[in-house]
RODO-2510 file (C-alpha; in nm, 4 decimals, decimal comma):
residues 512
     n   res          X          Y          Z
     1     x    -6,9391    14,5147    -2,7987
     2     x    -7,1094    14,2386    -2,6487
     3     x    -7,2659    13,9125    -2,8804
     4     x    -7,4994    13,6162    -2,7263
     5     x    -7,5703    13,3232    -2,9840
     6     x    -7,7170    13,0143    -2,8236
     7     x    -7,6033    12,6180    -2,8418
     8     x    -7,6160    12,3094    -2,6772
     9     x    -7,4609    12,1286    -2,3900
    10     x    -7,5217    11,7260    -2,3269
    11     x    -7,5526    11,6046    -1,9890
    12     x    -7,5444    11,2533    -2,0687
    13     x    -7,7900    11,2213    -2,3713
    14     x    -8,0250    11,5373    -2,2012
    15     x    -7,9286    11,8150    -2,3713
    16     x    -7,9163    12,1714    -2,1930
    17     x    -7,9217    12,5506    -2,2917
    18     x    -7,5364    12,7134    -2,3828
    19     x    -7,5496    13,0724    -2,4420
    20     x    -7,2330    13,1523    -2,5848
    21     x    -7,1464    13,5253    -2,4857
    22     x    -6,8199    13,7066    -2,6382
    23     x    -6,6974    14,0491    -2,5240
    24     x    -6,4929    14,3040    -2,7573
    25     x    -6,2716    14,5452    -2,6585
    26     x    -6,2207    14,8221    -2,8550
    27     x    -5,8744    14,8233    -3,0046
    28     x    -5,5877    14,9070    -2,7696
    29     x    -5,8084    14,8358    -2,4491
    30     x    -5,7302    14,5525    -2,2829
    31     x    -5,4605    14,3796    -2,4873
    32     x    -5,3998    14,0166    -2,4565
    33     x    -5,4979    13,6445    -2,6350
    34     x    -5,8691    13,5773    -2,6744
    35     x    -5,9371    13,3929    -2,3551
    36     x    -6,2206    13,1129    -2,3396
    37     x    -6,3864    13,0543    -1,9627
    38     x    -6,7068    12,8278    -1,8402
    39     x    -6,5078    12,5482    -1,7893
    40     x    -6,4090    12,4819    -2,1741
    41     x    -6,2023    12,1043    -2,1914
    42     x    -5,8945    12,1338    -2,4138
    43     x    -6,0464    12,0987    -2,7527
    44     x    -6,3026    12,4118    -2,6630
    45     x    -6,0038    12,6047    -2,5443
    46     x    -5,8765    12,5453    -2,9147
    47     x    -6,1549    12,6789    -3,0987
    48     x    -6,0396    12,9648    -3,0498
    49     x    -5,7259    12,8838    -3,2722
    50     x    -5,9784    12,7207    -3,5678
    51     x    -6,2360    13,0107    -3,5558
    52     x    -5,9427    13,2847    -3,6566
    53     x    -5,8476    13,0799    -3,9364
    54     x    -6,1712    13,0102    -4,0515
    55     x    -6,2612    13,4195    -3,9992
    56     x    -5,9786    13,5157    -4,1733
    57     x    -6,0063    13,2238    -4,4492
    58     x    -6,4090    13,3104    -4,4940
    59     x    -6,2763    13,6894    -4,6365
    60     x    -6,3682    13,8670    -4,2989
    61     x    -6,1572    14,0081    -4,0316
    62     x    -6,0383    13,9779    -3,7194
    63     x    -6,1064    14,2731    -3,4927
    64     x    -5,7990    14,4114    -3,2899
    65     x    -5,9377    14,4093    -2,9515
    66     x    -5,9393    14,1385    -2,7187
    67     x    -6,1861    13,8669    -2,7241
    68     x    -6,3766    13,7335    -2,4154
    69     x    -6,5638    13,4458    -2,4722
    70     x    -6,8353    13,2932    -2,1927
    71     x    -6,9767    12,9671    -2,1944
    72     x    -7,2662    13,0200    -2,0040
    73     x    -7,3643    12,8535    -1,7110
    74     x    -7,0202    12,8736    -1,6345
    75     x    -7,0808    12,5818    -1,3473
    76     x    -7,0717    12,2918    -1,6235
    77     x    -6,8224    12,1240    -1,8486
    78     x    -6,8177    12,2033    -2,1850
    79     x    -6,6555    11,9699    -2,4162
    80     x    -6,6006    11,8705    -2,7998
    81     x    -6,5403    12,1183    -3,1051
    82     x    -6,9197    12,1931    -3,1447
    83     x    -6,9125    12,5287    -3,0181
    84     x    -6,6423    12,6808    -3,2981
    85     x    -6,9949    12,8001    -3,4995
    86     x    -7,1471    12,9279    -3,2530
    87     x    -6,8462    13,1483    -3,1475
    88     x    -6,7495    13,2298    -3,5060
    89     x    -7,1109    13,3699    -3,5560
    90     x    -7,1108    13,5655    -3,2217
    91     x    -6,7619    13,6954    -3,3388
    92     x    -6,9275    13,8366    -3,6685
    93     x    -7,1967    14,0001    -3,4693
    94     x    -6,9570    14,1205    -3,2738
    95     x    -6,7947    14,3535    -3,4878
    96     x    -7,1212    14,3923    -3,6858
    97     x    -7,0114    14,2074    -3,9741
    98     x    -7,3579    14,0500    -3,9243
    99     x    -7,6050    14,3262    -3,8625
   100     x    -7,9337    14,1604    -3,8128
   101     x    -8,1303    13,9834    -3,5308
   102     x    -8,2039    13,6194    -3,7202
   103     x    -7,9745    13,4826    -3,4724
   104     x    -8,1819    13,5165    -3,1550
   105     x    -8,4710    13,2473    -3,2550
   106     x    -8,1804    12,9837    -3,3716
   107     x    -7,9226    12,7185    -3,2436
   108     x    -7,5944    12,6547    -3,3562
   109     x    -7,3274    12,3974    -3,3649
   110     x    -7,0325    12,2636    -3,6314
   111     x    -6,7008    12,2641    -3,5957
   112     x    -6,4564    12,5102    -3,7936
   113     x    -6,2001    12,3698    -4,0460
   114     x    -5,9352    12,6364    -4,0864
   115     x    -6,0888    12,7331    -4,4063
   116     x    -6,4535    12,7688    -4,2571
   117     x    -6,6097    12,4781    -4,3878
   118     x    -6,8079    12,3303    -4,1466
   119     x    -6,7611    11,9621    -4,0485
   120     x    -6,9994    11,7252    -3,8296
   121     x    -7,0785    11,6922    -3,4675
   122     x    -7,1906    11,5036    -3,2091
   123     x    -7,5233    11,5468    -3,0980
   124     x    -7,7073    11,7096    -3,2714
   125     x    -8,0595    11,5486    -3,2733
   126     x    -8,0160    11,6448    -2,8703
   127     x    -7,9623    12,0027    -2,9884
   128     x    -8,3257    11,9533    -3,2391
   129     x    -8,4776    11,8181    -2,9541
   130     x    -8,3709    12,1477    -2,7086
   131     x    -8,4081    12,3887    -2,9915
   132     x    -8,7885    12,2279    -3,0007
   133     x    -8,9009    12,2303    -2,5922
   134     x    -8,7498    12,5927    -2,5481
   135     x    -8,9450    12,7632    -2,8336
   136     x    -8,6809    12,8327    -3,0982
   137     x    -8,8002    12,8177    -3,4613
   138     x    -8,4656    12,6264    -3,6024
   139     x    -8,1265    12,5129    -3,5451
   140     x    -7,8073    12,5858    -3,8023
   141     x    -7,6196    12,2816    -3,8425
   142     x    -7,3091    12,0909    -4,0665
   143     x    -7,4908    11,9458    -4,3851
   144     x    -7,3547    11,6167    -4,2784
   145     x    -7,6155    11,6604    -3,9539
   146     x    -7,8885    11,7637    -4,0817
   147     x    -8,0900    11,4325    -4,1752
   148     x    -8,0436    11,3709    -3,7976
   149     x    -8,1522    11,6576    -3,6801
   150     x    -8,4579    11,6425    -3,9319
   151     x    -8,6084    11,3401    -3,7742
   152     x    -8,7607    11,6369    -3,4995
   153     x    -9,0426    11,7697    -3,6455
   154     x    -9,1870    12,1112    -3,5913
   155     x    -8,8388    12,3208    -3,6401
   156     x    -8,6396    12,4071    -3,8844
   157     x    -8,3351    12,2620    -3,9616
   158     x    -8,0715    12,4541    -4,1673
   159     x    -7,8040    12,2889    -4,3277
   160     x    -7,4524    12,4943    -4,3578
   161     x    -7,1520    12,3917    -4,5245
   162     x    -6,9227    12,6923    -4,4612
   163     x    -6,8758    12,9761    -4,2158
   164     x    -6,9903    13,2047    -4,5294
   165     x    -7,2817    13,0236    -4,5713
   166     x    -7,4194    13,1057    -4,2259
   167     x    -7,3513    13,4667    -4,2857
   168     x    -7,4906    13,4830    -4,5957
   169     x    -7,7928    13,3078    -4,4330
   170     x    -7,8317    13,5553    -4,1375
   171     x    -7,7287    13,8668    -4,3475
   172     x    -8,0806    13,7236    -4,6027
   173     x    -7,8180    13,7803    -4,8725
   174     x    -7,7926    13,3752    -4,9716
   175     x    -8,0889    13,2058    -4,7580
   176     x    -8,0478    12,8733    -4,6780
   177     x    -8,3191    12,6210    -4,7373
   178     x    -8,4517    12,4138    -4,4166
   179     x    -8,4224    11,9888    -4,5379
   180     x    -8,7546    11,8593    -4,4892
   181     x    -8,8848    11,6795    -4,1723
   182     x    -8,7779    11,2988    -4,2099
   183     x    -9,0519    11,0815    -4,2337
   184     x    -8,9917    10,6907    -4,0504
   185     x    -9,1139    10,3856    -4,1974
   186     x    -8,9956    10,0450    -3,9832
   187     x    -9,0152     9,9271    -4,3326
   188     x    -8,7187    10,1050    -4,4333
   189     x    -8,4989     9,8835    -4,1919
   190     x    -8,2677     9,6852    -4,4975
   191     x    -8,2541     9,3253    -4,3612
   192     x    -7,9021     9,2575    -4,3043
   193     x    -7,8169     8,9687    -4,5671
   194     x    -7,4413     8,8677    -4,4118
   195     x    -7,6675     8,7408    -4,0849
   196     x    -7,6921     8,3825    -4,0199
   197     x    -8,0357     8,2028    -4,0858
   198     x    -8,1802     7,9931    -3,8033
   199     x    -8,2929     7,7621    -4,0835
   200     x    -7,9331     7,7073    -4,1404
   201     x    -7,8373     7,5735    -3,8012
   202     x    -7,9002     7,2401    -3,7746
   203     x    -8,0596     7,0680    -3,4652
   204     x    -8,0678     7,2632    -3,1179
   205     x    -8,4224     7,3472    -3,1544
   206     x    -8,5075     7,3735    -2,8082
   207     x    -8,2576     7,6318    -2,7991
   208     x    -8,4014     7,8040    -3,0827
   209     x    -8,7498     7,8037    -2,8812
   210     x    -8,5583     7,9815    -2,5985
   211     x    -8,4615     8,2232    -2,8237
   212     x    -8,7450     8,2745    -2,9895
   213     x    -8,9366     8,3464    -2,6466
   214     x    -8,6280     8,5574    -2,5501
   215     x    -8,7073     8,7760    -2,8762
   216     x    -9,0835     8,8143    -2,8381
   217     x    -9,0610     8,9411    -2,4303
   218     x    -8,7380     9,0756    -2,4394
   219     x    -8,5678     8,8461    -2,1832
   220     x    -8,2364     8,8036    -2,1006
   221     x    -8,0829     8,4703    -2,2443
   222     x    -7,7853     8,2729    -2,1254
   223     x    -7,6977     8,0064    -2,3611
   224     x    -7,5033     7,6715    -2,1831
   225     x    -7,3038     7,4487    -2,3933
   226     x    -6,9710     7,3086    -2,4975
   227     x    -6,7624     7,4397    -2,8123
   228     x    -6,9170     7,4241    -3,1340
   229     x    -7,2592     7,3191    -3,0469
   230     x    -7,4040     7,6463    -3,2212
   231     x    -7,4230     7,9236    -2,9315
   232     x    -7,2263     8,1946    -3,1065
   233     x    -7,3678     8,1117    -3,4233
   234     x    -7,7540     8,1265    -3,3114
   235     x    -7,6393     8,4573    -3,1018
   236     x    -7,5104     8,6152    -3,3623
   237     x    -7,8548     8,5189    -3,5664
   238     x    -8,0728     8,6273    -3,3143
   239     x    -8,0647     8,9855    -3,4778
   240     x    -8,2762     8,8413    -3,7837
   241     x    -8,5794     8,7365    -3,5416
   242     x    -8,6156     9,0935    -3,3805
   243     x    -8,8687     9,3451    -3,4268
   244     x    -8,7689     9,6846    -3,5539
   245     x    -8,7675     9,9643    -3,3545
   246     x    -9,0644    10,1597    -3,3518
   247     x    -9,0199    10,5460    -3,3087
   248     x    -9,0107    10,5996    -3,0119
   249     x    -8,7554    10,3630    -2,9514
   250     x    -8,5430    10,4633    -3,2434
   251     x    -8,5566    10,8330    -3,1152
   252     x    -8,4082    10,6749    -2,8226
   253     x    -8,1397    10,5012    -2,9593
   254     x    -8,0365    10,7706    -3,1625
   255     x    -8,0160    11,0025    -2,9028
   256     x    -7,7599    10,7847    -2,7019
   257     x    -7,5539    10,6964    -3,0524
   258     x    -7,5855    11,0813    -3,1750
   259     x    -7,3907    11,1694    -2,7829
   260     x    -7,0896    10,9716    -2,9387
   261     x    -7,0862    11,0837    -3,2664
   262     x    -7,2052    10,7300    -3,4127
   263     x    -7,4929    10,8325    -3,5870
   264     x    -7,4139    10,7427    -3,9650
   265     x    -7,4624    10,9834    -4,2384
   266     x    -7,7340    11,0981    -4,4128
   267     x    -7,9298    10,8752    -4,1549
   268     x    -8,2352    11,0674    -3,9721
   269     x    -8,2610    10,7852    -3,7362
   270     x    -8,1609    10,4201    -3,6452
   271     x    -8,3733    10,1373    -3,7792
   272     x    -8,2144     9,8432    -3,6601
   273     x    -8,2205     9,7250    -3,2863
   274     x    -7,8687     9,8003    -3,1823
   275     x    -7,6601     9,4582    -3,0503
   276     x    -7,3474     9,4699    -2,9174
   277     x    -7,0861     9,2328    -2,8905
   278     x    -6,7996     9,3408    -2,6204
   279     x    -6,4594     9,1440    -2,5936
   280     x    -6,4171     8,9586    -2,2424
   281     x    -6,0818     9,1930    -2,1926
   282     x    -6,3072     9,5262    -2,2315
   283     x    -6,3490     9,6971    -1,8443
   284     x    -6,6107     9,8310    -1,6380
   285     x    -6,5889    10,2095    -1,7886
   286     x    -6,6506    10,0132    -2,1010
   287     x    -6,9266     9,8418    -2,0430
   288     x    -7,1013    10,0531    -1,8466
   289     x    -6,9793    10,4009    -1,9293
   290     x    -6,7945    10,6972    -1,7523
   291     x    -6,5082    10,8747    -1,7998
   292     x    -6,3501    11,2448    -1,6421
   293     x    -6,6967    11,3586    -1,8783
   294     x    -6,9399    11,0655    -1,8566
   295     x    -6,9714    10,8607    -2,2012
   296     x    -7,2307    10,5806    -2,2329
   297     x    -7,0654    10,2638    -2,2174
   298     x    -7,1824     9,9115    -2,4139
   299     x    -7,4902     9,8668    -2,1838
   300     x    -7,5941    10,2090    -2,3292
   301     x    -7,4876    10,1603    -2,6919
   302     x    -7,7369     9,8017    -2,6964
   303     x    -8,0113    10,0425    -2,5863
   304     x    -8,3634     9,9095    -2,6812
   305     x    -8,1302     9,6299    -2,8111
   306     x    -7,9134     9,3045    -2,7523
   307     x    -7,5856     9,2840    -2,5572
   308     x    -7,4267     8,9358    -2,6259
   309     x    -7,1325     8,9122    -2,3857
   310     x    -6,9444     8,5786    -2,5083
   311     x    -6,7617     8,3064    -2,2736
   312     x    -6,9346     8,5227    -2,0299
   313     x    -6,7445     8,3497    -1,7040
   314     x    -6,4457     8,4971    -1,8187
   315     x    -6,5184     8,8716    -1,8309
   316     x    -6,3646     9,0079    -1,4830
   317     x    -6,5684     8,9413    -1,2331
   318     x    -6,6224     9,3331    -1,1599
   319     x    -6,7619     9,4345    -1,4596
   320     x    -7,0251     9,1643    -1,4622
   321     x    -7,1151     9,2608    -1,1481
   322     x    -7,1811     9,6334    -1,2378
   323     x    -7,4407     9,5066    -1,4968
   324     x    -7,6985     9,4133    -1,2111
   325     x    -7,7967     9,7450    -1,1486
   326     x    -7,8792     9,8284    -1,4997
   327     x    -8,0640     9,4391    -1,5973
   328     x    -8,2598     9,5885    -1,2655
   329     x    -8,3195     9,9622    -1,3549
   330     x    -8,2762     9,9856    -1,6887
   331     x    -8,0956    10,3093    -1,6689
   332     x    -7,6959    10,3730    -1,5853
   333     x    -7,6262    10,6290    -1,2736
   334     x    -7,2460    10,8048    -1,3250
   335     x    -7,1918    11,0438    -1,0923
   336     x    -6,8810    11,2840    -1,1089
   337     x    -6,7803    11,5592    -0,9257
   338     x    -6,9297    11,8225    -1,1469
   339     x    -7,2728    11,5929    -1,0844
   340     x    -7,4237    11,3079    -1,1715
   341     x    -7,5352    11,1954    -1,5378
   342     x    -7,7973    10,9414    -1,6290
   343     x    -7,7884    10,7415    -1,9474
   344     x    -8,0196    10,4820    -2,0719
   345     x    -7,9707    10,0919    -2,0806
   346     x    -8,3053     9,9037    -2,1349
   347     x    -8,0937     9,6074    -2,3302
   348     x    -8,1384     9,2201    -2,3366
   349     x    -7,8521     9,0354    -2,2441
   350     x    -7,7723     8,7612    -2,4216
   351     x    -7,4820     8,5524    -2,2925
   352     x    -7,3040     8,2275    -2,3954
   353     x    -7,0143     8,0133    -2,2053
   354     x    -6,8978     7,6356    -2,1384
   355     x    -7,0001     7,4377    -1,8712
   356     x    -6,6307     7,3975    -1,7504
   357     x    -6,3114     7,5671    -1,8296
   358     x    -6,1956     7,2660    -2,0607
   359     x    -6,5319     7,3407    -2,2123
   360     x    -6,7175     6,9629    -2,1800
   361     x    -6,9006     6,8514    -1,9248
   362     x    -6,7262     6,5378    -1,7153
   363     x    -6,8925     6,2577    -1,5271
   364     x    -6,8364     6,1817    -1,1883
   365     x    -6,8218     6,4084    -0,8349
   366     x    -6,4748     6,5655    -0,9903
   367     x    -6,6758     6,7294    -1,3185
   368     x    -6,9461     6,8037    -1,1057
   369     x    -6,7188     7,0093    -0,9177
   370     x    -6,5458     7,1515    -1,1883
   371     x    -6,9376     7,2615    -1,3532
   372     x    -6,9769     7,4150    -0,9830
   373     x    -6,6487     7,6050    -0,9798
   374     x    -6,6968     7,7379    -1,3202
   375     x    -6,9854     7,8621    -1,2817
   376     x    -6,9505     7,9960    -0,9325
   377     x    -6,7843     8,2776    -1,1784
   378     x    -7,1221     8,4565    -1,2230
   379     x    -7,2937     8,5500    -0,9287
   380     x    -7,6357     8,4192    -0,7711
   381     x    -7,7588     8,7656    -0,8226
   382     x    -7,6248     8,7807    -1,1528
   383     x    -7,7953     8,4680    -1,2647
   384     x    -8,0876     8,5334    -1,0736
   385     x    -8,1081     8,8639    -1,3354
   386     x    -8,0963     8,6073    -1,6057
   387     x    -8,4840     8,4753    -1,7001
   388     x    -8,3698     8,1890    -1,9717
   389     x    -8,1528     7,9513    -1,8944
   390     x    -8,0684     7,7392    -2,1910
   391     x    -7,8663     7,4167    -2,2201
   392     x    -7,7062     7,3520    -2,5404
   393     x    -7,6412     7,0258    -2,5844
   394     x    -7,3699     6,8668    -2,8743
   395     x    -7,5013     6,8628    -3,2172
   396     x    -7,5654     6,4343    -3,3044
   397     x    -7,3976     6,3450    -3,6165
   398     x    -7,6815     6,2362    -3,8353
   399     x    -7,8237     6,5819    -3,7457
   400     x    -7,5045     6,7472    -3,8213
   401     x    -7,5508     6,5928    -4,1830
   402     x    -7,9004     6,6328    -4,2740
   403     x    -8,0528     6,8434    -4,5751
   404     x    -8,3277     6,8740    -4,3746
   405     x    -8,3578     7,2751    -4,2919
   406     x    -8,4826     7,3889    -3,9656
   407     x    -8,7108     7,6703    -3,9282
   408     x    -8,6443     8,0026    -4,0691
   409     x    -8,5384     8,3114    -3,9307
   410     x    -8,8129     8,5145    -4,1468
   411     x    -9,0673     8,2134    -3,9746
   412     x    -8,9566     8,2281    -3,6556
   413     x    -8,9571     8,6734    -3,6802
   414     x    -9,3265     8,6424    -3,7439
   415     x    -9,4338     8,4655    -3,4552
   416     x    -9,2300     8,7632    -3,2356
   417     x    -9,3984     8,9861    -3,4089
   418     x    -9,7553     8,8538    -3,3365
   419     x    -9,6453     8,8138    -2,9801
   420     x    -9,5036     9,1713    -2,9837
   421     x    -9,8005     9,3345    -3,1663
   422     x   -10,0413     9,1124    -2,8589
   423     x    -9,7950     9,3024    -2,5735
   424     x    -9,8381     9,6229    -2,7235
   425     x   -10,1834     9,6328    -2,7390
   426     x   -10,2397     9,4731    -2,4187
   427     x    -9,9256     9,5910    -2,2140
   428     x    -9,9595     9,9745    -2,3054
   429     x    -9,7151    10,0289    -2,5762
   430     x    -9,4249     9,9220    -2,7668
   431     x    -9,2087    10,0113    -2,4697
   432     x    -9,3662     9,7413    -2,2465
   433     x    -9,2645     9,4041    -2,3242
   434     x    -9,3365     9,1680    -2,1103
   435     x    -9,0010     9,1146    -1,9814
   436     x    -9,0420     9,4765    -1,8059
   437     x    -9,3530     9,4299    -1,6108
   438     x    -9,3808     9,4916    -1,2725
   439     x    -9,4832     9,2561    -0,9842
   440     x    -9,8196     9,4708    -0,9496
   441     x    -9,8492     9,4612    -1,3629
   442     x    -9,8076     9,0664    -1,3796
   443     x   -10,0671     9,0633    -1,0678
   444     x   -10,2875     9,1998    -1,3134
   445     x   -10,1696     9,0844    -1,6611
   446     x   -10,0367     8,7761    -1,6267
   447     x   -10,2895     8,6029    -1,3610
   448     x   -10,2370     8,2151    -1,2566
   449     x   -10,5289     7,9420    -1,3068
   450     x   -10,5554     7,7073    -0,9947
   451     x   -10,3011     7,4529    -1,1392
   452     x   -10,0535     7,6747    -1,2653
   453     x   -10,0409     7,8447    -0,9035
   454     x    -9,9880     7,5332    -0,7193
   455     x    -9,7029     7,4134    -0,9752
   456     x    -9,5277     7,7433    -0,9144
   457     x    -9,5962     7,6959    -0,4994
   458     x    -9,3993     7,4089    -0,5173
   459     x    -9,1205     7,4944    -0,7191
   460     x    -9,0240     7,7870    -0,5335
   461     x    -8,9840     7,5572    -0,2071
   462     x    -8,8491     7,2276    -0,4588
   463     x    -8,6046     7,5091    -0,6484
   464     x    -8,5501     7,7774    -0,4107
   465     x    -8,6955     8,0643    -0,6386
   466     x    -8,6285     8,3931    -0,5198
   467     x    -8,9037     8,6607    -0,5434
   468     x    -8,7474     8,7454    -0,8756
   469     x    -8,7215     8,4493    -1,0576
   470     x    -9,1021     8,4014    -0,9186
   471     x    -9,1676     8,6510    -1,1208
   472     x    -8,9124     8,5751    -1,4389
   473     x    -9,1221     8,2710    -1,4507
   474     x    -9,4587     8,4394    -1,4446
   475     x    -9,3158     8,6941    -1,7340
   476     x    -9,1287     8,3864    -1,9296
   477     x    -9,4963     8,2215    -1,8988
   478     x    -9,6786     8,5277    -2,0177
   479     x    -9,4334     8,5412    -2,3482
   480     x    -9,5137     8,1818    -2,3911
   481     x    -9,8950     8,2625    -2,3712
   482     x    -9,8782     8,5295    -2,6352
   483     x    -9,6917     8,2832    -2,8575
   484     x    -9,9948     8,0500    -2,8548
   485     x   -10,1088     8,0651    -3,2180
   486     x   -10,4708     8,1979    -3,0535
   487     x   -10,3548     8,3821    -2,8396
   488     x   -10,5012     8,7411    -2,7856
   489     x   -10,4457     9,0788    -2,6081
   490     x   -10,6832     8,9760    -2,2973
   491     x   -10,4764     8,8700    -1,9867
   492     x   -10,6080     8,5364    -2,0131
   493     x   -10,4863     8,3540    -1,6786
   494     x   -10,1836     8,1348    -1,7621
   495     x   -10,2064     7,7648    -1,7735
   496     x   -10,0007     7,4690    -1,6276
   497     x    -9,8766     7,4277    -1,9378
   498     x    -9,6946     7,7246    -1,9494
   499     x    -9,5772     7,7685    -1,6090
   500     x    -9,3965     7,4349    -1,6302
   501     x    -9,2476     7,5212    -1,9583
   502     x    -9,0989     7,8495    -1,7959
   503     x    -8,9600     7,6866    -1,4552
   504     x    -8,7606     7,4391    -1,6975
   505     x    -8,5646     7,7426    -1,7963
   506     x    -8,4716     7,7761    -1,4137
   507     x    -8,1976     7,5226    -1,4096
   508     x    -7,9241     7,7283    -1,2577
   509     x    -8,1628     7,8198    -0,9362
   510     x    -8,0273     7,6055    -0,6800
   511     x    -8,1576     7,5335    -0,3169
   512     x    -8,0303     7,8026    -0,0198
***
């Protein structure tokens, strides 16, 4: 007899349809192992194994006849334990253990313990979202899933806990009640109380400018400065200044996080704006994802967030160079044999290293050339990619010892979120900082008075300024704009004020 119960397979973070087809003999007909085909990894070809012992442990049996199970389309890779439900079920109908048609509007997915209790998977808000677009009413899931899998509204989501469960759910015996739809508040982000306070770090505040325009247009930041003047320490603070996510976004980032199974418990869907902090030793498959069956990498994981990459000249030089397509794009391209997967990486890149490889700066032609060499470790394109360039100078003494507090984080977090709430308004949507316009939306949004076009004229011939970092500067200037304490949501044309304040953050660009 012939079952079909319908899954989920990822392709990347886009999920696609898995019918999951299994074949019984009768008894005596065929003989042989249950065999698994449409390209099952290793850990699919052992379900097979778990969903016997969970069968048999649930208080059913296992029929006598061989078993042919089909993972249809049989062109892609299937990977993970997610489809032991799913075959389990398809087993029961099988044999008409379960003798009614509730299965045909639903999705499945859980992995089998050997005594059928169902344990999480990775995911599973893809497998809402699918369930959703092709018209099924509700998806059967692990209770540990299910809050994630709530945050998709207009299906029901079915929490199981045991292989028994789900039968007595399909059979209408012991129906299983759907957890409400999650509701998302950015409210109900918890600040994080073991981050530093900029108030806390003492001097540097032109750095802490930097970062604070870096926060409220999303720019990439690379901090310049010699050991222990504060660029960790205001990196690692810079999570305290930024906006939460707003729902699209954190639909976004759960997605990518739910592919890897990093989704916590019990959580319908990320609050926080991811960062990520990546060792220098870590590789390009790492950073940027991949794999025999493509995982997102770092770039991925700081999605709609921050990726700090510390003592940034001495990552390798090839995996900094891999992150200029994504600073470009936004997105990650993998391609494989099997095809080519596509994963998300809108992230601001924050970076930090020394001026030299002692770490100080040195007087004379020799330091000069040892600044040069140094940095000669990131590439003009690289840098180029980069819109704030910040020097970090040593912290004075009498700075180092006053009571004096700077500025707070929860003051500094207000003015990015008046700059943010001006972008969205103006720029068409919380996705749209200004750090992502185009060259035709700055035309528009960010036009030049008469003084502020002749100061940039001239520093792209003084400077060198490439085409790009014409228009860094014009998006740097626009952030600086919105910060303006009346500033407003009309593309007012940006001042000479501005402009110069945004070339000063050019200091790497050099002459060609």
């Amino acid at each position: 007899m012939l079952a079909q119960v319908h899954s989920f397979v990822l392709h990347g973070i886009e999920p696609g349809d898995c019918e999951v087809e299994l074949d019984l003999a009768d008894a005596g007909e065929f003989p042989g192992k249950p065999v698994v085909v449409g390209l099952p990894d290793a850990a699919v070809k052992e379900s097979i194994e778990r969903v016997q012992a969970a069968v048999v442990n649930s208080g059913f049996t296992m029929p006598a006849g061989r078993i042919t199970i089909n993972l249809a389309p049989a062109d892609q890779p299937k990977s993970g334990p997610r489809y032991d439900l799913p075959i389990a079920v398809a087993l029961l109908l099988a044999q008409r253990t379960i003798q009614t048609e509730a299965h045909r509007m639903l999705r499945f997915a859980g992995e089998l313990a050997l005594d059928g209790r169902i344990r999480p998977v990775s995911g599973v808000i893809n497998l809402a979202l699918l369930a959703k677009r092709e018209g099924s009413t509700g998806v059967v899931v692990p209770v540990a899933n299910a809050a994630e899998a709530s945050a998709v509204h207009g299906i029901d989501v079915f929490p199981a806990d045991s292989l028994a469960a789900v039968v007595g759910h399909l059979s209408g015996e012991h129906p299983i009640e759907p957890v409400p739809p999650a509701a998302f508040d950015p409210a109900d982000a918890k600040a994080d109380d073991t981050l530093p306070d900029f108030a806390d770090i003492r001097g540097q505040e032109g750095a802490k400018r930097a970062l604070m325009i870096s926060a409220a247009g999303s720019h990439n930041a690379l901090l310049i400065g010699p050991p222990g003047s504060g660029k960790t320490l205001m990196a690692r603070a810079m999570p305290s200044i930024l906006p939460p996510l707003s729902r699209e976004e954190a639909l976004e980032v759960t997605r990518v996080y739910s592919a890897v199974g990093k989704v916590p418990v019990g959580t319908p869907l990320i609050h926080a704006r991811p960062v990520r902090n990546p060792h220098h030793t870590a590789s390009s498959v790492a950073v940027i994802g991949g794999g025999a069956i493509p995982r997102p990498g770092e770039v991925s994981l700081a999605h709609h967030g921050v990726l700090f990459l510390d003592e940034m000249p001495e990552f390798p030089r090839t995996v900094l160079e891999t992150l200029r397509q994504p600073l470009e794009d936004h997105h990650v391209t993998i391609a494989r044999a099997q095809g080519v997967v596509r994963f998300p990486a809108r992230f601001m890149l924050l970076a930090a290293m020394n001026p030299t490889p002692k770490g100080y700066k040195s007087a004379g032609a020799a330091g000069q050339r040892a600044m040069d060499q140094y940095l000669a470790k990131l590439s003009g394109p690289l840098l180029d990619r980069i819109d704030l360039h910040i020097d970090v100078p040593p912290v004075p003494h009498d700075r180092l010892m006053s009571l004096e507090p700077g500025v707070s984080s929860a003051t500094i977090r207000e003015q990015v979120l008046r700059a943010r709430a001006i972008q969205t308004r103006r720029n068409g949507g919380p996705l749209k900082p200004n750090a992502t316009l185009s060259h035709a939306e700055l035309d528009k949004l960010a036009p030049l008075d008469a003084a502020a076009a002749d100061l940039i004229k001239r520093a792209m011939s003084d400077l060198g300024l490439s085409a790009r970092a014409y228009d860094k500067v014009r998006r740097v200037a626009r952030t600086l704009a919105d910060l303006h304490p009346e500033a407003t949501p009309e593309p007012t044309p940006l001042t000479l004020e501005t402009i110069a304040e945004a070339i000063q953050y050019r200091q790497l660009d050099r002459q060609t």
